[in-house]
C-alpha positions in Angstrom: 208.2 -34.6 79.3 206.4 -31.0 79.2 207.0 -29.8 82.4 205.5 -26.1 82.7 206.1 -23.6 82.1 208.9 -24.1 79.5 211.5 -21.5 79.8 211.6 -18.4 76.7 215.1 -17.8 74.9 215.7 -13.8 75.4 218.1 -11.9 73.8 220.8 -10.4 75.7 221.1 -7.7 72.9 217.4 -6.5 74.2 218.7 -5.3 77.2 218.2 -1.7 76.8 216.3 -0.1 73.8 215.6 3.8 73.4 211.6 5.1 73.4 209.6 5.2 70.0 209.5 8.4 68.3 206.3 10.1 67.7 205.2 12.1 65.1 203.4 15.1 65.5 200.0 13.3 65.4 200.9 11.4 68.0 200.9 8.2 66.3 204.2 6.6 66.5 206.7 6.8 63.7 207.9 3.5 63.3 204.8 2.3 61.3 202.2 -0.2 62.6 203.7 -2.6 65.1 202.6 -5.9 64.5 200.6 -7.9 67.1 200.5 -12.2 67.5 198.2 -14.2 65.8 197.8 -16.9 68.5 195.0 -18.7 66.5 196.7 -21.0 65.6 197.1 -22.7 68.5 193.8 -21.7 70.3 191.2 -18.8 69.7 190.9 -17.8 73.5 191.5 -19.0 77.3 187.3 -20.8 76.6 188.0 -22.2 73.5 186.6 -25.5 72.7 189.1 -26.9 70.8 192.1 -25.9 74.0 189.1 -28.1 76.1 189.6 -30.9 73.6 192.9 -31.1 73.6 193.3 -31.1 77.4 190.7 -34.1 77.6 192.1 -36.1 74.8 195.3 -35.7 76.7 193.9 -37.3 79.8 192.3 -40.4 78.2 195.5 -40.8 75.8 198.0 -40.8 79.0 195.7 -42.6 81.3 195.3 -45.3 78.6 198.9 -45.2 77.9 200.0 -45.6 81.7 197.9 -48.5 81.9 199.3 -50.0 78.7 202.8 -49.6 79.1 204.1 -49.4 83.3 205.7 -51.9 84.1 206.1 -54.1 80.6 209.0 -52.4 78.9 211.7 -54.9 79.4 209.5 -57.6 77.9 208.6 -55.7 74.8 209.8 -55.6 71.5 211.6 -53.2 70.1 209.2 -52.9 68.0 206.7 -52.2 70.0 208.6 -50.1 72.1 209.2 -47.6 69.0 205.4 -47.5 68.6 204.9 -46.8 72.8 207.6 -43.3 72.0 206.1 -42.5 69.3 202.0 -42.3 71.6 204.1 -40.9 74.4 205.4 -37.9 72.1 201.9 -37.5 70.4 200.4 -36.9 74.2 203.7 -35.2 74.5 203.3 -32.3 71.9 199.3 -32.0 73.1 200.2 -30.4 76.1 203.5 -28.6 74.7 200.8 -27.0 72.8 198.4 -26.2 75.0 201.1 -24.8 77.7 202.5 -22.9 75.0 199.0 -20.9 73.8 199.1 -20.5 77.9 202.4 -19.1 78.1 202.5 -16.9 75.3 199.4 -15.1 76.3 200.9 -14.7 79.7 203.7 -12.8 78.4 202.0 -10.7 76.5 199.7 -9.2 79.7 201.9 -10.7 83.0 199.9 -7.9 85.1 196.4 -9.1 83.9 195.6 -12.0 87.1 192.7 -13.7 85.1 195.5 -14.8 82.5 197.5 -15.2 85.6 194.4 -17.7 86.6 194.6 -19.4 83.4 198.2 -20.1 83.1 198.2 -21.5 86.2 195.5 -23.9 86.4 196.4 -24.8 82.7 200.1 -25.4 84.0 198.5 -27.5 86.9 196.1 -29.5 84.8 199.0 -30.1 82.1 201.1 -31.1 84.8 198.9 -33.5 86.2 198.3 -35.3 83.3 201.9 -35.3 82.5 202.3 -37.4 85.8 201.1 -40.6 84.1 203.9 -40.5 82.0 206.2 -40.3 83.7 207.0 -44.1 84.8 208.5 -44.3 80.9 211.8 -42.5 80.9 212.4 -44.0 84.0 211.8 -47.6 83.4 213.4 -46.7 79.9 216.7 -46.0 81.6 216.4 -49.3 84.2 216.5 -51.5 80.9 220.4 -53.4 80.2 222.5 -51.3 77.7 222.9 -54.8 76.1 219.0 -55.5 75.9 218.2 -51.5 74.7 220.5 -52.4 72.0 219.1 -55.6 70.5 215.5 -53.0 70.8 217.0 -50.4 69.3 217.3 -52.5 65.9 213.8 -52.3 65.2 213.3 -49.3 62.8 210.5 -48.2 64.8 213.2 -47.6 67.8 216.1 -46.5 66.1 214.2 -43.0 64.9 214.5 -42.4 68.3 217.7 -43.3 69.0 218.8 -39.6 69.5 216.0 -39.2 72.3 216.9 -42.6 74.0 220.3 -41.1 74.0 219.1 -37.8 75.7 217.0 -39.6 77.9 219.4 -42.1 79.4 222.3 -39.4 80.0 219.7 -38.5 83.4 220.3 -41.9 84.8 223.0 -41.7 86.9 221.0 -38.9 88.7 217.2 -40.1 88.5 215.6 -41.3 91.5 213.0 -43.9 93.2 209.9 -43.6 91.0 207.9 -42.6 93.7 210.2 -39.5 94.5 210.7 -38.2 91.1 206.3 -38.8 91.0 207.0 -36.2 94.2 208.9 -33.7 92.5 206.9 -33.9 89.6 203.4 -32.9 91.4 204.7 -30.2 93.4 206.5 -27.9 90.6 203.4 -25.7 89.9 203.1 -25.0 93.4 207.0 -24.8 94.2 209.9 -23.5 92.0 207.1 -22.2 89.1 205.1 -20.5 91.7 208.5 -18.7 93.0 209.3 -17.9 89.1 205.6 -16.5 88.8 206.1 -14.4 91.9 209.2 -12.8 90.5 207.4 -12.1 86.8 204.2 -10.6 88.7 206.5 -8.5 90.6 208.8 -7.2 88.2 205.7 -6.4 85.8 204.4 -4.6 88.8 207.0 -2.3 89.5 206.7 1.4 88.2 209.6 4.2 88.3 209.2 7.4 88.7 211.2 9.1 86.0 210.4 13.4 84.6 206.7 13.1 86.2 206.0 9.7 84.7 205.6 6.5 86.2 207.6 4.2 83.8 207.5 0.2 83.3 210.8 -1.7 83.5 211.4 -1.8 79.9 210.6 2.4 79.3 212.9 2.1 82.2 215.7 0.7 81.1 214.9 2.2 77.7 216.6 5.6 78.9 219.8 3.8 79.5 220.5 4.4 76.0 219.0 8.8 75.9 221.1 10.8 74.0 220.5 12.6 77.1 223.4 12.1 80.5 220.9 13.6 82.7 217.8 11.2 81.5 219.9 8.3 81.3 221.1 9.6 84.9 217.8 10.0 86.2 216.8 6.5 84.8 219.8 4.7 86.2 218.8 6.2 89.7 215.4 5.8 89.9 215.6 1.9 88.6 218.3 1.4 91.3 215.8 3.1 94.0 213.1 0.9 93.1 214.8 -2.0 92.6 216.4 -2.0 96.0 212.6 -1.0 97.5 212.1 -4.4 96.5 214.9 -6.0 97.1 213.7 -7.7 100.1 211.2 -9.8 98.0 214.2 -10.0 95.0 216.7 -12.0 97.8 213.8 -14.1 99.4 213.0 -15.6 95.7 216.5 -16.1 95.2 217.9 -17.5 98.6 214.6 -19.8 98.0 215.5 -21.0 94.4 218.8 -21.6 95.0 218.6 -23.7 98.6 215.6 -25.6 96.1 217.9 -26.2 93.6 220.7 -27.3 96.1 218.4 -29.7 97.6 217.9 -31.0 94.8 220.8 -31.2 92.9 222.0 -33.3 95.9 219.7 -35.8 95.8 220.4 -36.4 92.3 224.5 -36.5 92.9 225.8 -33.3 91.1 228.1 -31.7 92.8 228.5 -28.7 91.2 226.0 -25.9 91.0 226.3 -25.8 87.1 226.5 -29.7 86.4 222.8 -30.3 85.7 222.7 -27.4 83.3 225.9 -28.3 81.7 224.1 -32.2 81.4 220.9 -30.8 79.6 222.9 -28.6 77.3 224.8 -32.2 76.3 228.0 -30.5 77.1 230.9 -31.6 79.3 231.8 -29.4 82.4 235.4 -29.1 81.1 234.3 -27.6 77.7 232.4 -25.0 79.8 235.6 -24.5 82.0 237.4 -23.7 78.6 234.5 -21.2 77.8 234.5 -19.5 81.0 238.4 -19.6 81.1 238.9 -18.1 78.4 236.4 -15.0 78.6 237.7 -13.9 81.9 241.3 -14.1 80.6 240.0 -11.9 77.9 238.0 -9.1 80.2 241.2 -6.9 80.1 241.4 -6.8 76.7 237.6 -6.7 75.5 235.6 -5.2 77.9 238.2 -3.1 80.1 240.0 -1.8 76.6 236.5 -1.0 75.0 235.1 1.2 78.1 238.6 3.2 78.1 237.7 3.9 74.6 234.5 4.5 74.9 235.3 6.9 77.7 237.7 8.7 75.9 235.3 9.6 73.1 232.7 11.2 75.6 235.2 13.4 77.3 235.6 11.7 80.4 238.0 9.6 82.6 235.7 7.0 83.8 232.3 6.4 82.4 229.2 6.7 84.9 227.8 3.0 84.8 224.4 4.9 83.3 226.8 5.7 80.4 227.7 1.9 79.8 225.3 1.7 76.6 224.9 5.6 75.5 225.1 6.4 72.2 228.5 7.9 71.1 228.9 11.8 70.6 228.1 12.8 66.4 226.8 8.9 66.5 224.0 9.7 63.4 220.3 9.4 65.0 218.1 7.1 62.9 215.3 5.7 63.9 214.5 2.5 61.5 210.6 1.5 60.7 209.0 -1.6 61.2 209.1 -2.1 57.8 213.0 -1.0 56.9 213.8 -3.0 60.0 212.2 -6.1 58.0 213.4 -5.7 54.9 217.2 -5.2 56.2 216.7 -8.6 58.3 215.5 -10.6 55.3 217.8 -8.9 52.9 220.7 -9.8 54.9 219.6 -13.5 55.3 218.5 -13.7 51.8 222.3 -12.5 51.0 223.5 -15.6 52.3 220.9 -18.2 51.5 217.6 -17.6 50.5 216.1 -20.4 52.0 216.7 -18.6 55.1 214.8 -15.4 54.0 211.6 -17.2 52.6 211.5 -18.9 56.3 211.9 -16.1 58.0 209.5 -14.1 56.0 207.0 -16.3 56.8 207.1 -14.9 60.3 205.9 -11.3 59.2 203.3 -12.7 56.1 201.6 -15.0 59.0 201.8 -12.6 62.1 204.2 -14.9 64.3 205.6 -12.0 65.6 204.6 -9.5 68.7 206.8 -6.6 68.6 204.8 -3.3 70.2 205.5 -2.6 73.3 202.9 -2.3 76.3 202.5 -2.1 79.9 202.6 -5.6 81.6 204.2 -7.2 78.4 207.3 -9.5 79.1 210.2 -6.5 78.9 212.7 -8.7 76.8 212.4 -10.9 73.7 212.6 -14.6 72.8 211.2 -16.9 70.2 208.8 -19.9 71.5 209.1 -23.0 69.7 205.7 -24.1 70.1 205.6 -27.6 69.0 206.6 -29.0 65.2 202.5 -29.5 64.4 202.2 -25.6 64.5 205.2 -22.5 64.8 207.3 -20.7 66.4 206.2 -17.2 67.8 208.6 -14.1 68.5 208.2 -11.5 71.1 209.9 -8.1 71.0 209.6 -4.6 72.0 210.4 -2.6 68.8 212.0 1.1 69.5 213.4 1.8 66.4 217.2 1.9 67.2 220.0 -0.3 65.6 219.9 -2.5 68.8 216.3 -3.1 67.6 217.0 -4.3 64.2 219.5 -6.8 65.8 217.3 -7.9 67.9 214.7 -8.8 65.6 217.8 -10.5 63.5 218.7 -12.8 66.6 215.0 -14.0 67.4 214.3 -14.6 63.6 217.4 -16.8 63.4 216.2 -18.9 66.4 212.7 -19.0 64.6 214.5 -19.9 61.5 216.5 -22.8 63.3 213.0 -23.7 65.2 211.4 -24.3 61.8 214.2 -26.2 59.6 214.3 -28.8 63.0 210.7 -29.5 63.4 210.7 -32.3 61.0 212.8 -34.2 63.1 209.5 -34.3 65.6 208.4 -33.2 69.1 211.0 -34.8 71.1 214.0 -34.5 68.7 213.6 -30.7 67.3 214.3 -29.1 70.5 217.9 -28.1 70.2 220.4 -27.9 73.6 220.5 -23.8 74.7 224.1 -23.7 74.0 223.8 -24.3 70.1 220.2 -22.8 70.3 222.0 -19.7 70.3 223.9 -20.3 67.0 221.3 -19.5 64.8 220.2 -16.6 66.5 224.0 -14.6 66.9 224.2 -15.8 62.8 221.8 -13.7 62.1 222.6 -11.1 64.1 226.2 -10.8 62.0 224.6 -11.5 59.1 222.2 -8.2 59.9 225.4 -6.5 60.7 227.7 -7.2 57.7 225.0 -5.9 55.4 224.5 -3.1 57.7 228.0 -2.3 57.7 228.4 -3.1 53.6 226.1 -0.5 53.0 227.5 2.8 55.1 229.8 4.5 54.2 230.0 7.3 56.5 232.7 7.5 58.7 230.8 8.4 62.1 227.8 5.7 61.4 230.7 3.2 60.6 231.7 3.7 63.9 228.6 3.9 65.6 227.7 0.4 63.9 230.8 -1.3 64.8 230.9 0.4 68.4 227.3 -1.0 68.7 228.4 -4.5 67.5 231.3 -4.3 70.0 228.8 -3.4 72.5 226.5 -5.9 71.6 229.1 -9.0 72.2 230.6 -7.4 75.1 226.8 -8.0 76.6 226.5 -11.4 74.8 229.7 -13.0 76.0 231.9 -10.7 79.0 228.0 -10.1 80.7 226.7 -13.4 80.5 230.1 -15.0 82.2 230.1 -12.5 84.7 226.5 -13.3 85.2 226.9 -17.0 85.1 229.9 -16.3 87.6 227.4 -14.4 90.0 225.5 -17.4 90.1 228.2 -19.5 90.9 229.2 -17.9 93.7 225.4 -17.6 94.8 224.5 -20.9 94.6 228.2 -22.0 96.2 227.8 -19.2 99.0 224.1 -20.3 99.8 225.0 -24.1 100.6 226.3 -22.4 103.8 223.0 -20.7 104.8 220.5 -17.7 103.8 222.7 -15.1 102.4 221.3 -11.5 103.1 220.4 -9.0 100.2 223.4 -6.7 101.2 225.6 -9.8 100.2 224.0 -10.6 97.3 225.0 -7.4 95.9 228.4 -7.3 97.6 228.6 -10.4 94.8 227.2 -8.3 92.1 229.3 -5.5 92.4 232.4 -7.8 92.8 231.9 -9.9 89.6 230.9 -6.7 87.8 233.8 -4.5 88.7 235.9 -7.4 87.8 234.6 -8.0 84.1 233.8 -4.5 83.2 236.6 -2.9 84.4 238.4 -0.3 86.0 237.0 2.8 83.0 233.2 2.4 84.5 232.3 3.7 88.1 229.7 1.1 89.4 228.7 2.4 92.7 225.3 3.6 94.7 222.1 1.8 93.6 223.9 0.1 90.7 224.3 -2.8 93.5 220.7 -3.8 92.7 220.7 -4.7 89.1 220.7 -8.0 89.5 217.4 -8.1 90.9 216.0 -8.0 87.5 218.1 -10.3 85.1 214.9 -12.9 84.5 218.0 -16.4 83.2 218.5 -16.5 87.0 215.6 -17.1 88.2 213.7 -18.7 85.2 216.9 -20.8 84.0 219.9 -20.9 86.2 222.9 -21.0 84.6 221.5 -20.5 81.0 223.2 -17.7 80.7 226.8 -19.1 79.5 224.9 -20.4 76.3 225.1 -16.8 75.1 228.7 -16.8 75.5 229.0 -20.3 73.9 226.9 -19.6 70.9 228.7 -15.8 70.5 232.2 -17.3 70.4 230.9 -20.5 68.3 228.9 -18.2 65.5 232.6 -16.1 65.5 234.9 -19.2 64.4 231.9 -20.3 62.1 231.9 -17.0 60.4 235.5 -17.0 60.3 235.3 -20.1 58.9 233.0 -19.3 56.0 234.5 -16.1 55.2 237.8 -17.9 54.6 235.8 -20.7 53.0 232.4 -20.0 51.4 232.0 -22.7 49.3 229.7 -25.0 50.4 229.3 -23.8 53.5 225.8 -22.8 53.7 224.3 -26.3 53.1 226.6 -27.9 56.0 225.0 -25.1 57.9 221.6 -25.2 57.1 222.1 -29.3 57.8 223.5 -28.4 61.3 220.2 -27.1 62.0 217.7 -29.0 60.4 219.4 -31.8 63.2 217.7 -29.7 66.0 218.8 -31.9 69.2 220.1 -35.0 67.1 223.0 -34.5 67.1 225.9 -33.4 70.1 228.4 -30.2 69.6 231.3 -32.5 68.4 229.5 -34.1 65.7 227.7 -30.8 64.3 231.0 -28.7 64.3 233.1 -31.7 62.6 231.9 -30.8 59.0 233.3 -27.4 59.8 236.7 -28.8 61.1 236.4 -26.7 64.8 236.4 -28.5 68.3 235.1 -26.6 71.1 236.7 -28.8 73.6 240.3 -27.1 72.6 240.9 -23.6 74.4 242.0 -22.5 70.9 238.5 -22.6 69.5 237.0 -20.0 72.3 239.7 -17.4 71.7 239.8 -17.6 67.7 236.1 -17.3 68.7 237.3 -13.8 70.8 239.9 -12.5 68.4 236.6 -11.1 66.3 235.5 -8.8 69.3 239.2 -7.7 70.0 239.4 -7.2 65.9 236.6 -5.0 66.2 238.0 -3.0 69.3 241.4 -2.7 67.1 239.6 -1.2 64.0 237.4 1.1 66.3 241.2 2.2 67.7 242.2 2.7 64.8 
């Protein structure tokens, strides 16, 4: 069911970028940036075809509802393979339209006549999406014994992997009328809160050397060459930040106890249950994930930032310091264009199937990659629907951070492409092995990065940067996800107060970074801005799970190359037919045994070895 608006996959590894360069014409030197072609899915907000669409929508569902509600027990399952395949051609419709909708909201969040549009698009969408609703829920009232004489027909069994999906909410769906309830009031409750917090962030400016900076210039001084800019940045975020932090804990304490509510109703106990049920994964193999990353903080994270502070002359590093560059690090800026054809060489490297997808994203201009004020500050790749493409948005800078970047959204983008054959309501692929693709191509990017110098100091400045990099895919996101935990658990017990919220912060932070970085002052407001907890809570672990997964898969094929780029490429042309056990069998790994996460870790503490050494 399209249920607006449908969450983007950022990149953790676009958490801080440097500034463009310019050149002395005051053009910037990184070559033209490209811009979206969103054609082709609408021409514009008025267009008549987006009109269409929306109306043909209405008449298909209201001619569906009255075909179908209440008659699926008695039909064949036949004919019940025919109903799922009208529901998901109705279906992708509006995940097509709210996409078009989306995307050109995150290219201006600021402007509030898109604003107006996405909104009353999400509304319309969502009313329409109403009259479909009665079918997953009468699907997953019918007999296991009577589903499976339907599923026989051949029109049924395609679907098998989405009756699967479906019926794995049953234990925790309610009273038609109630779920017809929740369903009507998300534009104007938990999407309205998440709109509040995108307006607001977008918003905000920060005064930094006479200039009043967006969130993403912001955060872009994080990474100067300069201590006192990236000082200066790190203070003035934190300053405004905690300005706002009023508004920040109101759209939290409001989320969460919305989500609690909920969450009751439907019988999961835990905070992270329902995620851990859409991601198709069991709580215990997260448990093993999350275990196993905090018994490895000491030696990741808190080894690496003693390093790290050794090499810039200090005994503890100044949180503002957390993702300098290193001292004698080489400063290159990369070009659109060399950032391109490093991506694509990499992935052509290792199949070349791979690279003629992904250049398809640059050839067709699928890509958005200048920055600009009141553009979403992160990156992610939509999958539109299978009838059209994916789309990537980034802020290009120019840095090695950059070119990874670009690596990790290409690789979803890839991965969105090779599932959409298997259709609208099959292709989309659980977060936690969304992320495979995307780290994939991120080490790809960074073997043929690090094949190719031979420099001592840019060796280590590529390897450091790679350390970096996982250290804020897998040690940040659990420390995130365990900030939400404790939220979510602390606000069962009533409104928690913003000074709490970062007392929670600091604590998880402190404990996962470690003892060589001084968090203190305004650092105690950084969570205010991390978008996975209010868009998607508990998301964030799918970083981690994907990180550690993509490590034993490399592991895997560097031990064992042959053949293993076709099992690959079939593990994601199944987009979201198949569960984690059965994709990772042809690769002989289990991510239910503790074993797998750490062989998964071993690669990060391999790196922090060589970098010691």
């Amino acid at each position: 069911m399209t249920l607006p608006p449908a969450p983007a996959t950022h990149s953790p590894v676009a958490e801080t970028r440097k500034p463009r360069t310019k050149s002395a014409k005051g053009k910037t030197a990184l070559g033209p940036l490209p811009r979206w072609n969103l054609n082709d899915l609408y021409s514009g907000p008025r267009s008549d075809r987006l009109a269409r669409d929306l109306g043909r929508a209405e008449r298909q569902a209201a001619r569906f509802e009255r075909s179908y509600k209440g008659r699926l027990s008695r039909m064949s399952g036949k004919r019940l393979g025919v109903a799922v395949a009208e529901f998901e051609a109705i279906d992708e419709i509006l995940g097509k339209v709210m996409s078009y909708a989306g995307l050109l909201h995150a290219t201006n969040v600021s402007d509030p006549k898109i604003g107006q549009f996405y909104q009353t698009t999400a509304e319309r969408a969502n009313a329409i999406s109403t009259r479909l609703l009665f079918f997953t829920l009468e699907l997953n009232r019918l007999p296991e014994k009577t589903l499976k004489q339907k599923l026989r027909a051949p029109e049924l069994k395609r679907y098998a992997p989405w009756v699967r999906d479906a019926r794995a909410w049953r234990a925790h769906e309610l009273a038609d009328d109630m779920e017809k309830l929740l369903h009507e009031k998300a534009p104007s409750g938990r999407a309205a809160w998440i709109r509040l917090f995108d307006e607001t962030l977008a918003d905000l400016r920060f005064p930094i050397n006479g200039k009043m900076l967006t969130e993403a210039e912001a955060l872009n001084l994080l990474a100067n060459k300069s201590p006192a800019v990236r000082k200066r940045a790190a203070l003035a975020i934190g300053k405004v930040l905690g300005e706002n932090g009023r508004t920040f804990a109101l759209i939290t304490n409001t989320l969460a106890k919305d989500k609690e509510v909920e969450d009751r109703w439907r019988g999961f106990e835990a905070p992270a249950s329902a995620r851990n049920l859409s991601n198709y994964v069991e709580d215990e193999v997260v448990d093993a994930l999350t275990s196993s990353v905090k018994r490895a903080y000491p030696r990741l994270a808190h080894r690496y930032y003693r390093l790290k502070a050794k090499w810039m002359g200090k005994k503890r590093l100044d949180y503002w310091d957390r993702n300098a560059p290193l001292p004698k690090a080489p400063d290159r800026s990369l070009t659109w264009t060399e950032a391109r054809d490093v991506v694509l060489e990499a992935y052509a490297a290792f199949s070349p199937e791979m690279a003629r997808i992904a250049k398809r994203f640059f050839d067709g201009r699928w890509i958005d990659a200048a920055p600009k004020p009141g553009k979403d500050s992160g990156a992610f790749s939509h999958p539109t629907v299978p009838s059209a493409h994916p789309y990537i948005l980034m802020n290009y800078q120019g840095k090695s951070r950059d070119v990874m970047t670009l690596a990790h959204e290409l690789g979803h983008g890839v991965h969105q492409v090779l599932a959409g054959p298997q259709g609208n309501l099959m292709a989309d692929t659980p977060l936690t092995l969304a992320e495979t693709a995307s780290v994939f191509g991120e080490m790809m990017t960074f073997r043929r990065l690090l094949a190719t110098e031979s420099r001592p100091a840019a060796r280590r400045a590529l390897i450091a940067g790679k350390v970096e990099d996982m250290l804020n895919t897998v040690v940040r996101q659990i420390a995130f996800f365990d900030f939400e935990l404790r939220v979510h658990t602390a606000r069962r017990g009533g409104e928690l107060s913003a000074d709490e919220l970062c007392k929670i912060w600091m604590a998880v932070q402190k404990e996962s970074l470690g003892p060589a970085i001084k968090l203190d002052g305004d650092y105690k407001w950084y969570w205010t801005y991390i978008p996975h907890f209010i868009h998607s809570p508990f998301y964030v672990y799918a970083y981690a799970f994907g990180d550690c997964l993509v490590n034993s898969l490399y592991a895997t094929y560097e031990a064992k190359p042959d053949g293993f780029q076709a099992k690959y490429l079939d593990m994601l042309r199944a987009g979201g037919t198949l569960r984690h056990k059965e994709l990772l069998k042809p690769f002989g790994l289990d991510a239910a045994d503790p074993a797998f996460w750490d062989r998964g870790l071993a690669m990060i503490s391999g790196l922090i070895d060589e970098l010691e050494d």
